[in-house]
N, C-alpha and C positions, 0 to 999 in steps of 0.2 A: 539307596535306590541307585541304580545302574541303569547307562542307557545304552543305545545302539541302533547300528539300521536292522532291518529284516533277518538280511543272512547272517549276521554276526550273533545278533537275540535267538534264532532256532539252534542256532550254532551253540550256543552259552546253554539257553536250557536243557539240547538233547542230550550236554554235560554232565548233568543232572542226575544223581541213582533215580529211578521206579518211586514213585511215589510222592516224586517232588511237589510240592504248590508254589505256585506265583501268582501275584497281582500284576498286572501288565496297564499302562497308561500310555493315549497316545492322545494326540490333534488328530481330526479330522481334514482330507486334503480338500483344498476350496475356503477352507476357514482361515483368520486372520489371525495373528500371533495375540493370544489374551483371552479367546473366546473358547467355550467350553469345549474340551476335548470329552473321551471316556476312559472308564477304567474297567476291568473283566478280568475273568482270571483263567489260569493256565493250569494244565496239570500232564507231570511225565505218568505215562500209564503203558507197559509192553512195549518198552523201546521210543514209543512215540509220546510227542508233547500235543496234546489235547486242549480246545480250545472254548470258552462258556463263557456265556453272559447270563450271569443269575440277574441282572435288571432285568429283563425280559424275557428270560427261559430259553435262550436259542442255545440249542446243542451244540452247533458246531458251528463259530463266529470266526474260525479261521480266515474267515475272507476277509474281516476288519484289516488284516494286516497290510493288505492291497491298498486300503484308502486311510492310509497315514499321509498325514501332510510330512511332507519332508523325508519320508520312510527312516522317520524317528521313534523309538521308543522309550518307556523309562519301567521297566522292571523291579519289581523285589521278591525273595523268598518268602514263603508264610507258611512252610509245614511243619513248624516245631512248634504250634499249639494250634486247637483244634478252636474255632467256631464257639460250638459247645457240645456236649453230651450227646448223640440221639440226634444233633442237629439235620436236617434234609431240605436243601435246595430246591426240592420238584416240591417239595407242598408250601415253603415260605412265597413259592412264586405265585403258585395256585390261589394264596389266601390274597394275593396282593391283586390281582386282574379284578378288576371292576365287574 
């Protein structure tokens, strides 16, 4: 796992060939050192790094990146294996909303 601020992490992943995946973890700003931060994940897709939150289903969570405590991040790759087979994010979310 790898970390960084803001511009150094867009900087690191736009590095990245088309098709890259990340998991991306931060603190929340306002929060105290210990208490639960999030995790979400990234993907290079056309030049640009794209941003999702499969807990939730949000499209495009790039604003997370604003309310990092510390404008800290901690990064890893993940696109040398797959999920699973068939796997799809828009209906594991689906199934999970109450």
């Amino acid at each position: 796992m790898r970390k960084g601020k803001k511009k150094e992490l867009l900087a690191r992943l736009t590095a990245y060939p088309d098709g890259t995946r990340f998991g991306i973890s931060q603190d929340w700003k306002g929060t105290a050192a210990g208490e639960p931060g999030h995790t979400y994940v990234a993907e290079k897709l056309g030049g640009k790094v794209l941003f999702y939150d499969p807990q939730n289903g949000d499209g495009d969570c790039s604003g997370y990146l604003d309310r990092a405590r510390g404008n800290r991040f901690y990064y890893f790759q993940m696109n040398t294996a797959d999920l699973r087979p068939g796997f799809d994010i828009n209906i594991a979310v689906e199934a999970r909303k109450p």
